[in-house]
C-alpha positions as CSV (number, residue, x, y, z in Angstrom):
1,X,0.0,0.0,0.0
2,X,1.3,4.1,-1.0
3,X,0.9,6.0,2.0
4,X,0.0,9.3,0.1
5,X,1.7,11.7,2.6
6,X,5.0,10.0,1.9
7,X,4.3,11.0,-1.8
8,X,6.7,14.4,-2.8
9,X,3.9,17.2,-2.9
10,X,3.2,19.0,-6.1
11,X,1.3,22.5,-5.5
12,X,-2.1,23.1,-8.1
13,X,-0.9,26.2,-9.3
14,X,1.7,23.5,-11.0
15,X,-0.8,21.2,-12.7
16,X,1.2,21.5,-15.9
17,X,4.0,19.4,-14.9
18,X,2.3,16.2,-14.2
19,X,2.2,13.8,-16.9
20,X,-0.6,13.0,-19.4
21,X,-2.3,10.0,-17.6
22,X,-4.8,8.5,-15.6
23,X,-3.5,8.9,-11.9
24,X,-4.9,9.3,-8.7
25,X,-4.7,12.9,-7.2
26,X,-4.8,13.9,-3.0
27,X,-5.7,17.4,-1.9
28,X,-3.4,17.2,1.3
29,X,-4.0,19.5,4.2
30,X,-0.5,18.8,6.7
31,X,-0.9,15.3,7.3
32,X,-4.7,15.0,6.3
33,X,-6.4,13.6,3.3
34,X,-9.1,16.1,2.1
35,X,-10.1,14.7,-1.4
36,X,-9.0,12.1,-3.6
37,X,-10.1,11.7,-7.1
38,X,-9.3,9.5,-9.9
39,X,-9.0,10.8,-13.2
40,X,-7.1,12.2,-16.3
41,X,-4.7,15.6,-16.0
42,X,-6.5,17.0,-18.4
43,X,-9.9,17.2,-16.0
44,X,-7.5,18.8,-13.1
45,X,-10.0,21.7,-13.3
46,X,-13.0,19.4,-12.8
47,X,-11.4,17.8,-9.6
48,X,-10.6,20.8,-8.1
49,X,-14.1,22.1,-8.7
50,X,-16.1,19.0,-7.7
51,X,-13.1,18.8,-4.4
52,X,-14.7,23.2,-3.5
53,X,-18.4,21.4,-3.9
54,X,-17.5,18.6,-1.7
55,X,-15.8,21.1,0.9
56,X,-18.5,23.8,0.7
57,X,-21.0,20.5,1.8
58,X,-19.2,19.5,4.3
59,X,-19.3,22.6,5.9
60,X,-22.8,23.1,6.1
């Protein structure tokens, strides 16, 4: 098993640098997962849209 927080962290404002592939993407807060999603870089925008949906939920 990949412990995710051992993973080196890439920021979103640096989206451009991963590759073109499926992966699996963690929105890390410290030593907290907040989000995971699985899906293609080119949908990076989506994830971090439906990831502000899921925490604007959440904190209702």
């Amino acid at each position: 098993m990949i412990d995710p927080l051992s993973l080196p962290p890439l920021p979103l404002s640096d989206h451009k640098f991963l590759p073109e592939c499926l992966a699996v993407y963690f929105v890390l807060d410290s030593n907290r997962i907040l989000y995971v999603e699985q899906d293609a870089v080119q949908s990076i925008k989506k994830m971090l849209k439906n990831w502000l949906k899921n925490k604007n939920s959440q904190a209702d």
